[in-house]
ROZA-781771 format. One record per residue (C-alpha): residue number from 1; residue in three letters; z, y, x. Coordinates in steps of 0.001 Angstrom, whole numbers. Each point is the difference from the previous one (the first is absolute). Example, Ala and Ser with C-alpha at 12.3 -4.5 7.8 and 13.67 -1.06 7.14 Angstrom:
BEGIN
1	ALA	7800	-4500	12300 $
2	SER	-660	3440	1370 $
END
This chain:
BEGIN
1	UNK	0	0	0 $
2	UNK	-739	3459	1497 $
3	UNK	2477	2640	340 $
4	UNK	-2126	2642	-580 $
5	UNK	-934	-1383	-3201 $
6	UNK	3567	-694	-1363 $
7	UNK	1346	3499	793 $
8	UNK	-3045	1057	-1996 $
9	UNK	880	-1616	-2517 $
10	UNK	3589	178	24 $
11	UNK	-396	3934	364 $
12	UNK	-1724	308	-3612 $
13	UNK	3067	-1691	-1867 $
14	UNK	2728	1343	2247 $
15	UNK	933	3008	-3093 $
16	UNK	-542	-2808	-2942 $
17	UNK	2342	-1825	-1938 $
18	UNK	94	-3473	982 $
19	UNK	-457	-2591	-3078 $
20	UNK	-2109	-3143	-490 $
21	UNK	-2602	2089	-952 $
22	UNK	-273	2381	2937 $
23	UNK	794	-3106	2475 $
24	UNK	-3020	-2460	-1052 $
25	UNK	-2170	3024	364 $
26	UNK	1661	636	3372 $
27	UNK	-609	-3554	857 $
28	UNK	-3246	-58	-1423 $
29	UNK	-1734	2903	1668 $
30	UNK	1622	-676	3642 $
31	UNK	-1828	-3390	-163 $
32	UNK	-3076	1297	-1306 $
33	UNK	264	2935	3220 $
34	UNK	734	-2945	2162 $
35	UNK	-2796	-1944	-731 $
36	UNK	-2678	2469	-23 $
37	UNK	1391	1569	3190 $
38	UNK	-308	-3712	1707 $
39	UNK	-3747	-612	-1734 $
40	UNK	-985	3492	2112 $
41	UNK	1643	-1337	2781 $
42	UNK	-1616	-2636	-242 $
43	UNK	-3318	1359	-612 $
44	UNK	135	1701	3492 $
45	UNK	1802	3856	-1286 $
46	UNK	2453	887	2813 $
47	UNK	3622	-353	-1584 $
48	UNK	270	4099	196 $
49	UNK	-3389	437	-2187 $
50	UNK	1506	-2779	-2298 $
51	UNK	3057	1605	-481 $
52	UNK	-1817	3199	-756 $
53	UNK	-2253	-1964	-2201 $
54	UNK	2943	-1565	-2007 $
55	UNK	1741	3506	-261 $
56	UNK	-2859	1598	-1683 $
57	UNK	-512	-3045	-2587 $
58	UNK	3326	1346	-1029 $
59	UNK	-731	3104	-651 $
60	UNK	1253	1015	-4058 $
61	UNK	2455	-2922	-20 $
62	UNK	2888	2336	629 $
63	UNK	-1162	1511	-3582 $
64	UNK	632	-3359	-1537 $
65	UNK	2893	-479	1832 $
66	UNK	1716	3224	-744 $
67	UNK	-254	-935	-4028 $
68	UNK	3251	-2157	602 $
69	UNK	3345	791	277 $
70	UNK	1416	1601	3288 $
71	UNK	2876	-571	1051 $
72	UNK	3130	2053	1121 $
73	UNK	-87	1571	3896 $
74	UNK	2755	-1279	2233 $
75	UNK	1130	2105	3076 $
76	UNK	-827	-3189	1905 $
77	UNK	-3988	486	-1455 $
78	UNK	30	3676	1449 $
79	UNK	973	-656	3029 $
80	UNK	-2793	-2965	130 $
81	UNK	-2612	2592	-1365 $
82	UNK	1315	2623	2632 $
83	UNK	-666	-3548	2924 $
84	UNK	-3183	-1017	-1338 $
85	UNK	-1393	4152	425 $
86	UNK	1294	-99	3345 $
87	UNK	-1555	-2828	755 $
88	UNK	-3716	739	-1637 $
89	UNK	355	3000	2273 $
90	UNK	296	-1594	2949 $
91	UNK	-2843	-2361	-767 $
92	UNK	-2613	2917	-1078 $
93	UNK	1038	1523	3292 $
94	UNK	-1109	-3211	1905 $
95	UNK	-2562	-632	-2149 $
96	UNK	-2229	2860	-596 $
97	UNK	-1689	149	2822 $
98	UNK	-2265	-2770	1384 $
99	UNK	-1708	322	3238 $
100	UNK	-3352	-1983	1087 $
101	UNK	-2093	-537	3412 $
102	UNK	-3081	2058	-65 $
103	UNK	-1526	-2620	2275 $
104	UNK	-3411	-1258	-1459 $
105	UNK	75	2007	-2676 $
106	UNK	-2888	2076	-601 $
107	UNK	541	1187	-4317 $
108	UNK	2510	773	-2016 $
109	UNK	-105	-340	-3557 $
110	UNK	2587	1038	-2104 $
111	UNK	68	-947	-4027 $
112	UNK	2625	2162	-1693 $
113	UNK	269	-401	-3808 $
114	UNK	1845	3099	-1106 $
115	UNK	1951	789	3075 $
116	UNK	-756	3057	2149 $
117	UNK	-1585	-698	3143 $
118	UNK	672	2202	3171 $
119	UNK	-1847	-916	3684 $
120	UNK	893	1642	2794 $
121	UNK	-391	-469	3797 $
122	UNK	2711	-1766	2313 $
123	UNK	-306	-205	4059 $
124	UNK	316	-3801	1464 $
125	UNK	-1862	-3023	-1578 $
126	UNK	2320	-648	-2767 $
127	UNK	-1075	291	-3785 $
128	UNK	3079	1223	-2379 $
129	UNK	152	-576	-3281 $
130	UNK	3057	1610	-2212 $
131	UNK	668	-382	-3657 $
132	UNK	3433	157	-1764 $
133	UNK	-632	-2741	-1781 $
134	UNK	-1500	-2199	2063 $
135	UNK	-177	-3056	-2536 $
136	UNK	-2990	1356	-1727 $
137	UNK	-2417	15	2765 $
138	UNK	-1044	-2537	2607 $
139	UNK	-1834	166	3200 $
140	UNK	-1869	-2781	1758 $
141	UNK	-2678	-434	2646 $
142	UNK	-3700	-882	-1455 $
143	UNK	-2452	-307	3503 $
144	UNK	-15	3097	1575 $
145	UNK	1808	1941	-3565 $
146	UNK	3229	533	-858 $
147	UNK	137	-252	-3668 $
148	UNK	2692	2209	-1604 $
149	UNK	419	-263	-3800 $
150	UNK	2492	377	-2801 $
151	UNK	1201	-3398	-1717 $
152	UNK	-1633	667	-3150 $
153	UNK	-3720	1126	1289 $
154	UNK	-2862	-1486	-1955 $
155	UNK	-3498	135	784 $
156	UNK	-319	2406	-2697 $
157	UNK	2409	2494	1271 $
158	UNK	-956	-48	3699 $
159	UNK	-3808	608	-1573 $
160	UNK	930	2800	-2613 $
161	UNK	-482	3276	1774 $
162	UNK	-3288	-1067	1492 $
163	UNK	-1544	-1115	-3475 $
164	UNK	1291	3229	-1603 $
165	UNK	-2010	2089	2687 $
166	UNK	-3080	-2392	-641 $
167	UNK	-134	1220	-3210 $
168	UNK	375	3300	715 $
169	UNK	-3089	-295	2661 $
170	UNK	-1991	-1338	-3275 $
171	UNK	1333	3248	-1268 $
172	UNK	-1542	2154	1910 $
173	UNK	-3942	-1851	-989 $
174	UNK	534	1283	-3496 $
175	UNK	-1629	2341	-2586 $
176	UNK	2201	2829	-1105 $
177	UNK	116	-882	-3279 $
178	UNK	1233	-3724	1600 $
179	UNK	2658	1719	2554 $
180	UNK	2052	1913	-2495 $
181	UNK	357	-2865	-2379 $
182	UNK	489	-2290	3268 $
183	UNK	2281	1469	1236 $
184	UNK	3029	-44	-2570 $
185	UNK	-772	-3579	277 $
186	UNK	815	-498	2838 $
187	UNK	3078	1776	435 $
188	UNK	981	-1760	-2812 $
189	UNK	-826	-3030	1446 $
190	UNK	2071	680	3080 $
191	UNK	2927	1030	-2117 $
192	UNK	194	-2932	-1662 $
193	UNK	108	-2207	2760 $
194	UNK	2865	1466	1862 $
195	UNK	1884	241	-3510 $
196	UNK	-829	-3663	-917 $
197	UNK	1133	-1329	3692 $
198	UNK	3507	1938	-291 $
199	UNK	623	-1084	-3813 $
200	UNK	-353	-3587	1582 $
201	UNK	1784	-209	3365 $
202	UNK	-2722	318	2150 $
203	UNK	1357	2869	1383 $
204	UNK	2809	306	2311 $
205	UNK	1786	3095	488 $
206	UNK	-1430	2926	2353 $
207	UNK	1106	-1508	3247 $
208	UNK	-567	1086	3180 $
209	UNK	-2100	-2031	2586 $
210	UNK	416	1662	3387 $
211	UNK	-1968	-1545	2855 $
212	UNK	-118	1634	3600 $
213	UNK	-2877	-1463	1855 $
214	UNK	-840	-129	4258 $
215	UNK	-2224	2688	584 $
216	UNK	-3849	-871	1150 $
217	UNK	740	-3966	-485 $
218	UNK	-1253	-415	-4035 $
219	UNK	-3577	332	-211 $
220	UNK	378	-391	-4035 $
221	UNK	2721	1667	-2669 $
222	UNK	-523	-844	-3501 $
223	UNK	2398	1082	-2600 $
224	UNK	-622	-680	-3959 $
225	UNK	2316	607	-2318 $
226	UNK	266	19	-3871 $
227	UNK	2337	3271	-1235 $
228	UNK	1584	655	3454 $
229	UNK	-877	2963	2448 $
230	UNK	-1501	-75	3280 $
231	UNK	720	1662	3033 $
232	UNK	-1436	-658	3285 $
233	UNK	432	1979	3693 $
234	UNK	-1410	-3062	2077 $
235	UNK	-1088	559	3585 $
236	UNK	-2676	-1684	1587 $
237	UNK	-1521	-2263	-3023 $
238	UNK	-3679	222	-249 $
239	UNK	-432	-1217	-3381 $
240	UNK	2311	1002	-2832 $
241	UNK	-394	-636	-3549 $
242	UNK	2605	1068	-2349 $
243	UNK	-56	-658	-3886 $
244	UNK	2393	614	-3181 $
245	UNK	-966	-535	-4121 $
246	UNK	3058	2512	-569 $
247	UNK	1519	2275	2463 $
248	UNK	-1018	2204	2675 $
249	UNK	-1851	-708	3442 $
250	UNK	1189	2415	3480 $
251	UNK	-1271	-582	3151 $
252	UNK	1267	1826	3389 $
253	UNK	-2608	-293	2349 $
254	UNK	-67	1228	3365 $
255	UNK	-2632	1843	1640 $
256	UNK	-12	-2001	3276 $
257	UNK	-457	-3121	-1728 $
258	UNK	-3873	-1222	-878 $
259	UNK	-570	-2122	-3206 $
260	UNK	-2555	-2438	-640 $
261	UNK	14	-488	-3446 $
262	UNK	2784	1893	-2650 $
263	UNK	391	-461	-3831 $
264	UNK	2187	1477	-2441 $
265	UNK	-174	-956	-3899 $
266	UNK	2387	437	-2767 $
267	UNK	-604	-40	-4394 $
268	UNK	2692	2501	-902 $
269	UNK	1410	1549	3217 $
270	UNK	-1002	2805	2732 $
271	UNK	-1488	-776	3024 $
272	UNK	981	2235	3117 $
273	UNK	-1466	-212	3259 $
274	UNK	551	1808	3370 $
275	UNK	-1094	644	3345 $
276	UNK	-2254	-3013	-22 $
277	UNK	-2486	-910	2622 $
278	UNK	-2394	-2830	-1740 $
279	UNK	-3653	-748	602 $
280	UNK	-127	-1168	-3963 $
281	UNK	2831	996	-2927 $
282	UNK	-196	-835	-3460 $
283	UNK	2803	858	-2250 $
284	UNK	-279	-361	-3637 $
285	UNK	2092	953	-3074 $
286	UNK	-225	-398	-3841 $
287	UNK	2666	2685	-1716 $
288	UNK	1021	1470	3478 $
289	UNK	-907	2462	2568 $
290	UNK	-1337	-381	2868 $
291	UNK	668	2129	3072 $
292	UNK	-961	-768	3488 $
293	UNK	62	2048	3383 $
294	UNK	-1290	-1510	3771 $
295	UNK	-2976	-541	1881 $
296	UNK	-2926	-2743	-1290 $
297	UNK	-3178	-1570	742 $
298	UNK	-409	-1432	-3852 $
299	UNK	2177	1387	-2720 $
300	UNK	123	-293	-3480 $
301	UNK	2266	1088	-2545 $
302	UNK	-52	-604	-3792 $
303	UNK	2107	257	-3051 $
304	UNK	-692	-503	-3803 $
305	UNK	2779	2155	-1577 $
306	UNK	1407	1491	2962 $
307	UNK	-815	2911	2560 $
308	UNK	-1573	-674	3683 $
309	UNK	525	2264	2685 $
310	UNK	-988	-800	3568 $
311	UNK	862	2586	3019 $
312	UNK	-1608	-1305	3502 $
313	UNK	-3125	-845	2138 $
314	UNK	-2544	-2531	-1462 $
315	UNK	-3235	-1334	1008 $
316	UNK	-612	-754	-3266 $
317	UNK	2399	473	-3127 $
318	UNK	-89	-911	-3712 $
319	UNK	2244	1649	-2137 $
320	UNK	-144	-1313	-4166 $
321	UNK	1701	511	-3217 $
322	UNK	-820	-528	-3151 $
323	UNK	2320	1853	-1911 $
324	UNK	1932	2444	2879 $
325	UNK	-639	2412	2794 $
326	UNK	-1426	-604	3211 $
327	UNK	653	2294	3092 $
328	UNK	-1704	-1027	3285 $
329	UNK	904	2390	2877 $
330	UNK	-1805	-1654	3095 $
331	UNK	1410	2022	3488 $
332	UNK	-3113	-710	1971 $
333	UNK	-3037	-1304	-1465 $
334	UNK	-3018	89	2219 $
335	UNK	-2416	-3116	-1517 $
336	UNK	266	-2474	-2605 $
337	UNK	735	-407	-3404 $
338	UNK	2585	2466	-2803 $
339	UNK	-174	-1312	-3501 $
340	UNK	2584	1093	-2560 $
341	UNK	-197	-1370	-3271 $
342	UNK	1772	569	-3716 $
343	UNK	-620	-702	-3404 $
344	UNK	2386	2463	-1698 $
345	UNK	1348	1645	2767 $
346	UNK	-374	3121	2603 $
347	UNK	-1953	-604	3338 $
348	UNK	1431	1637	2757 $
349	UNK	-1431	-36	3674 $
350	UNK	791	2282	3102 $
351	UNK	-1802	-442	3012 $
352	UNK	643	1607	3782 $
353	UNK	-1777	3065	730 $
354	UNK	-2001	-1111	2831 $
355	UNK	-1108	-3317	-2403 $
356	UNK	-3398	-1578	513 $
357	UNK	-3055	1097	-2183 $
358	UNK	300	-1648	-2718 $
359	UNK	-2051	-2128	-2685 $
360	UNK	1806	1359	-3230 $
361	UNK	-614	-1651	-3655 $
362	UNK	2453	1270	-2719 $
363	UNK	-18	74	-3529 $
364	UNK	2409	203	-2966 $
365	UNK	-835	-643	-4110 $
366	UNK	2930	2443	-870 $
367	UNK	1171	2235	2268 $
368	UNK	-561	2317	2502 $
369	UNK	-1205	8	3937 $
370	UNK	1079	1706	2803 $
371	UNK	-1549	-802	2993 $
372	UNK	13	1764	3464 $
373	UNK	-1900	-2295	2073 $
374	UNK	-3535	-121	177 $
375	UNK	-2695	-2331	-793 $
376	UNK	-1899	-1172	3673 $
377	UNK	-1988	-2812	-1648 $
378	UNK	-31	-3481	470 $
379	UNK	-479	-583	3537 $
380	UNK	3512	1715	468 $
381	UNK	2560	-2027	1728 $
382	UNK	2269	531	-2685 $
383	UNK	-190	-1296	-3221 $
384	UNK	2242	1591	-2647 $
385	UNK	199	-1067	-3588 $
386	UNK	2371	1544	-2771 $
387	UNK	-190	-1119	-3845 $
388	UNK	1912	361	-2780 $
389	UNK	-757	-711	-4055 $
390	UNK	2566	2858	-1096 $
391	UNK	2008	1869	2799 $
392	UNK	-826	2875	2258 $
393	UNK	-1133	-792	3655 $
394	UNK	795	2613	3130 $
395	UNK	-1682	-765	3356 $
396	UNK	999	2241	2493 $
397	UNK	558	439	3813 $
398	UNK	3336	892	1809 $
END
């Protein structure tokens, strides 16, 4: 019999009134715990994830339980109560942090439910991972990954925020008429999902997830999450990919740090991003904002019900929305490619005074255009492109 199990157990009858009743279903449940904590055992689950498993299957039964009886306090119960906190403090103090060799790794991918996730940088080859309840997530080795998740992860939930910004790239293909009845849909959609995943436990609570990671060892950081936030100041990871159905998405970048490859999504949060250095960016939200600041080779920033404001140097940069502003201030922009983009929203792009000629295409159904930069003609090295169905756009230099 495991101990683990039993004070389990034991702990959600300790305030009730002990009768034939409450004892057979005493007996009843801590064999039925027993069992299907030795069947995971058995079934290859580390005894920690099956403990963790067998805690959440009993999740409500302290509402069933506390329909009985309780019984009367003794001073000798306090000072148990007062032992037992004193004790779970010392354990989360041992417990919350877990460290792992960085040897052979090359990715990290982290799959966080609803908790918060936080990365940041660490000196040595050690990976740390800290949560205060450190039950509810597991970490193992997978090749050259270390696989972080929550206990109760699905496929579904570690997928969500990347599906919801699929459908808002489909978004952005539509007819007016389509958007602005798509649109609600979609948000609805989104709403929904969280709501139905809380009102049925698939939720945990907004724990944090804080993991401190060797500097220039990780090639790969992945991070999804389902209604947690995000926030990332990794040094010396090439390729970072950061998603979240329901909360927000920061990244810390620093400017002598080069990135391969960066991606930032969320369905109903902001996305922030600064001083980035990336040869390609793509960050993507559905009811958000989206506001980015660095230096890139590629960028591209959308939204479908949110603003998008990029401040920076791009080779070439993309800046949508379908039903918010978009502000593109580029600090140097000698060749290559400006398109800003809205459907119901005000276009907004400020280029350096000493900017390249420039191949300029604007237009607007309702609104009106204010633009200071010239027309060179097609052979230009720069191409910029502003449209908007109903919004004002402003190109101008300084």
């Amino acid at each position: 019999m495991n101990k683990t199990i039993s004070e389990m157990v034991n702990l959600l009858f300790r305030d009730v009134v002990q009768n034939e009743e409450t004892k057979a279903m005493h007996d009843e449940l801590m064999l039925n715990c027993q069992e299907h904590f030795q069947d995971l055992v058995d079934s290859g689950m580390s005894e920690e994830n099956a403990a963790a498993a067998v805690k959440e299957s009993l999740n409500g039964m302290q509402d069933v339980i506390d329909q009985y009886p309780k019984r009367e306090k003794t001073e000798a119960d306090e000072i148990s109560a007062e032992q037992r906190d004193s004790a779970a403090d010392a354990e989360e103090t041992d417990d919350t942090v877990r460290t792992y060799s960085a040897e052979g790794i090359c990715r990290i991918r982290v799959d966080a439910g609803s908790h918060d996730v936080k990365v940041t940088s660490t000196e040595g080859d050690r990976i740390e991972i800290r949560c205060e309840m450190p039950e509810e997530i597991r970490a193992e080795r997978q090749g050259d990954t270390l696989a972080v998740e929550t206990v109760r992860v699905t496929d579904e939930m570690k997928n969500a925020g990347e599906e919801a910004v699929e459908q808002g790239q489909r978004v952005m293909d539509m007819t007016l008429n389509e958007l602005l009845g798509k649109v609600r849909t979609i948000m609805d959609k989104t709403v929904h999902m969280v709501m139905d995943r809380v009102n049925n436990g698939s939720f945990f609570s907004d724990e944090l997830i804080e993991i401190r990671v060797p500097e220039k060892l990780i090639s790969v950081l992945e991070i999804n999450a389902s209604s947690g936030d995000v926030e990332a100041a990794p040094h010396g990871i090439p390729e970072i990919t950061l998603r979240t159905a329901s909360g927000d998405v920061e990244l810390v970048c620093s400017v002598k740090d080069e990135l391969d490859k960066l991606f930032a999504s969320s369905a109903s949060g902001d996305i922030r991003i600064s001083s980035a250095f990336a040869r390609k960016c793509e960050a993507s939200a559905i009811s958000g904002d989206v506001d980015v600041e660095g230096d890139f080779g590629e960028l591209l920033c959308k939204s479908v019900s949110g603003d998008v404001d990029f401040d920076g140097t791009a080779v070439d940069v993309q800046g949508k929305s379908v039903s918010g502003d978009v502000n593109l201030q580029l600090q140097q922009a000698p060749s290559g490619t400006v398109s800003a983009e809205s459907t119901s929203g005000d276009v907004s792009v400020t280029l350096p005074d000493d900017c390249a000629p420039a191949a300029v295409s604007i237009s607007t159904t309702i609104g009106e255009i204010d633009c200071d930069v010239e027309d060179a003609g097609e052979i230009a090295p720069l191409k910029l492109r502003a449209r908007t169905v109903s919004g004002d756009i402003r190109i101008q230099k300084g």
